[in-house]
C-alpha positions in Angstrom: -9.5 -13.0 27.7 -11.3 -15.6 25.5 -9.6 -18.1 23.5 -11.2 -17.4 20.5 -9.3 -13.6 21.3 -6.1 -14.4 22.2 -6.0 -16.4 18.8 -6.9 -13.3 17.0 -4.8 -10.8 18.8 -1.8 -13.4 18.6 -2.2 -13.1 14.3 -2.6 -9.7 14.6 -2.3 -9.0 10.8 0.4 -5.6 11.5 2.1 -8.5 13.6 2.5 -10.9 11.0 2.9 -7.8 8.9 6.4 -7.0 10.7 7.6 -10.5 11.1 7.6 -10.4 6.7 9.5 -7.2 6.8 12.0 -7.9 9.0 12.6 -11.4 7.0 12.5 -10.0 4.0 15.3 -7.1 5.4 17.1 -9.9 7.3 17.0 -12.1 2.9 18.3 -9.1 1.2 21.6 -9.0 3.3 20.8 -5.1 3.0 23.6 -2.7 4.6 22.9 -1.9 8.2 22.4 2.1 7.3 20.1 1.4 4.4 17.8 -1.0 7.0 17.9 1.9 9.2 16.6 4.3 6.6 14.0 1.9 5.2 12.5 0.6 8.4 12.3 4.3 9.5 10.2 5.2 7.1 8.4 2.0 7.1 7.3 2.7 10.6 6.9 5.9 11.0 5.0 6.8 7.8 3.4 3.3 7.1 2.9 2.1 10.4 2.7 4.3 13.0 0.5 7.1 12.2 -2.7 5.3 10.5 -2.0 2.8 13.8 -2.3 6.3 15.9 -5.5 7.9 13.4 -6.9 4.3 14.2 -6.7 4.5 18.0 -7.8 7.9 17.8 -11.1 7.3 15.1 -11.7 4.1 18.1 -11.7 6.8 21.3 -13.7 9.2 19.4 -16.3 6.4 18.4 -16.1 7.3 14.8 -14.9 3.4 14.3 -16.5 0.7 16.3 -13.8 -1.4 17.5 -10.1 -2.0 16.3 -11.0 -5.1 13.8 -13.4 -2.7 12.0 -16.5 -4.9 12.5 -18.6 -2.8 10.4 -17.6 -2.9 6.6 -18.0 0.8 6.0 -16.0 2.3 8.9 -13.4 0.1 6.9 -13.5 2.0 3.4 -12.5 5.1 5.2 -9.9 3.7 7.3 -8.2 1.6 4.7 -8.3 5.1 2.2 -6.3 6.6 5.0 -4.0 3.7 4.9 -3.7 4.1 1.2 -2.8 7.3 1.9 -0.1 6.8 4.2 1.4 3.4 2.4 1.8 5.8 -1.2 3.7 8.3 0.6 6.1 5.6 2.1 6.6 3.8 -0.8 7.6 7.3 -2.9 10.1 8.0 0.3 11.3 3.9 0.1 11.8 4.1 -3.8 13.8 7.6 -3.2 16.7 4.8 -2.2 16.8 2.7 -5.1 16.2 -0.6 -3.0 14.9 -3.1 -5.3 13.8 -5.2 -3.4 12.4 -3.4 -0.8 10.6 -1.3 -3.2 9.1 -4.1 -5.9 8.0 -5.6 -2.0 5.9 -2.8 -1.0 4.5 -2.5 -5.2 3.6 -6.0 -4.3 2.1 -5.2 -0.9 0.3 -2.2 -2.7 -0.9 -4.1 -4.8 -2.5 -6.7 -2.6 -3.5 -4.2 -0.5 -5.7 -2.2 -3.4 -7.5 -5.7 -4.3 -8.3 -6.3 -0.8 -9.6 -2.4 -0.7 -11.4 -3.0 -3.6 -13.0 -6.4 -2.4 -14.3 -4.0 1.0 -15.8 -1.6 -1.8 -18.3 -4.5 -2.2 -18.2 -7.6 0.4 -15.9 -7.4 3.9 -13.3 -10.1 3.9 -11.2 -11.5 7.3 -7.9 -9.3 6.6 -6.4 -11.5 9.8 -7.5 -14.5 7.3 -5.3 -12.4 4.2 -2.3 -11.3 6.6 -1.9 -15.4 7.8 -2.2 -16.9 4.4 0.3 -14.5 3.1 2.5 -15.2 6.3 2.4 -18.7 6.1 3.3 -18.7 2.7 6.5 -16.9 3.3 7.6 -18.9 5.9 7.1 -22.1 4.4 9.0 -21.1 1.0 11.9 -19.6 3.8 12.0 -22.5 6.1 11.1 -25.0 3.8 8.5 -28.0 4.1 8.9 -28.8 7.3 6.8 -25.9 8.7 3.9 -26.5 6.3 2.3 -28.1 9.8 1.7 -23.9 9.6 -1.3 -24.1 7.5 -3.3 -26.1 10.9 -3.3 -22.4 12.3 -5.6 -21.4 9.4 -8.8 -23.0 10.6 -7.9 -22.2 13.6 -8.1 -18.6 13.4 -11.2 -18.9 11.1 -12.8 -20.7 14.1 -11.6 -17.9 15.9 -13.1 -15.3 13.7 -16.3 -16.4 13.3 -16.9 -17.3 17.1 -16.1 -13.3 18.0 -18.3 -12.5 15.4 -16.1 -10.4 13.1 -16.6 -12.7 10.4 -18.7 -15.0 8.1 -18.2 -18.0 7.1 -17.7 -16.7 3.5 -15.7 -14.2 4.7 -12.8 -16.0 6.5 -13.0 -18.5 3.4 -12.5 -15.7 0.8 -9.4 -14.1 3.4 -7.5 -17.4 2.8 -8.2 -17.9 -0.3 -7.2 -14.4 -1.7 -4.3 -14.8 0.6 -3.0 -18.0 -0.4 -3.4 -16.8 -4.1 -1.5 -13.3 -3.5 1.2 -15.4 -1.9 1.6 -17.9 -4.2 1.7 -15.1 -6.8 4.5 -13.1 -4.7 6.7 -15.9 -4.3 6.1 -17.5 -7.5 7.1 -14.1 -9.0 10.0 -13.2 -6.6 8.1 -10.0 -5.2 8.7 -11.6 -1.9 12.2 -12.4 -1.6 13.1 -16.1 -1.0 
């Protein structure tokens, strides 16, 4: 395995995606039954089956390749996505978990803009995903692990040596996710 690979498989984006839900469960000192209902349905009707219809579209060769190289095998994919993530966040607001639930608006929400951004130009969604990440750890942790933000050209390096990704488009993933996680901590849809 290359470098340039085991950089992008290491920030995953679903990686970084369940490190910032099981701080955000770990900051809202939720009860221990209501983590267990939540994170059920978080995985197994956000996470696991478009991960499954993904492996699936990839062995049938109706998707290229698991990063979605090809802009158009990615408007399908992430409709399915869309899909799935509305149906878990109806089942996660059926609990009445503020916080979880204005989280997974928020995540909605940065999800359709990035959905609507592949409508028209691909952007790195590894870019988006470590932005965001980064973000929340440094308002977590606290300055001292702004050193963080040195993984970002890193993994744009990364990117655009496997091919995956412009220029542009590793620039536009960290900026939009930068901006979306500003805005989510700024606004307290990411809990601090």
């Amino acid at each position: 395995m290359s470098f340039a690979l085991l950089i992008s498989r290491i920030f995953e984006p679903l990686v970084l995606l369940i490190f910032i839900l099981v701080m955000v469960f770990v900051r809202a000192h939720l009860p221990v039954a209501t983590v267990v209902w939540q994170g059920s349905i978080i995985l197994f009707v956000i996470i696991v089956p478009p991960i499954l219809l993904l492996i699936r579209a990839i062995k049938k060769k109706k998707i290229s390749n698991w990063d979605m190289s090809d802009r158009r095998e990615r408007v399908g994919a992430l409709l399915v996505f869309l899909g799935f993530f509305t149906l878990g966040i109806f089942l996660l607001s059926l609990f009445h978990v503020p916080v979880i639930t204005n989280f997974f608006l928020y995540l909605f929400g940065v999800f359709l803009l990035f959905f609507a951004v592949t409508l028209q130009y691909k952007m790195s969604g590894h870019l988006t995903g470590l932005a965001i990440w980064i973000m929340c750890v440094t308002s977590w942790f606290g300055w001292f692990t702004n050193c963080l933000f040195l993984v970002l050209p890193l993994l744009c390096w990364s990117r655009v040596v496997l091919k995956r990704h412009t220029i542009g488009q590793v620039l536009l993933g960290t900026v939009f996710g930068l901006a979306v996680g500003y805005i989510g901590i700024r606004f307290g849809y990411i809990p601090h």
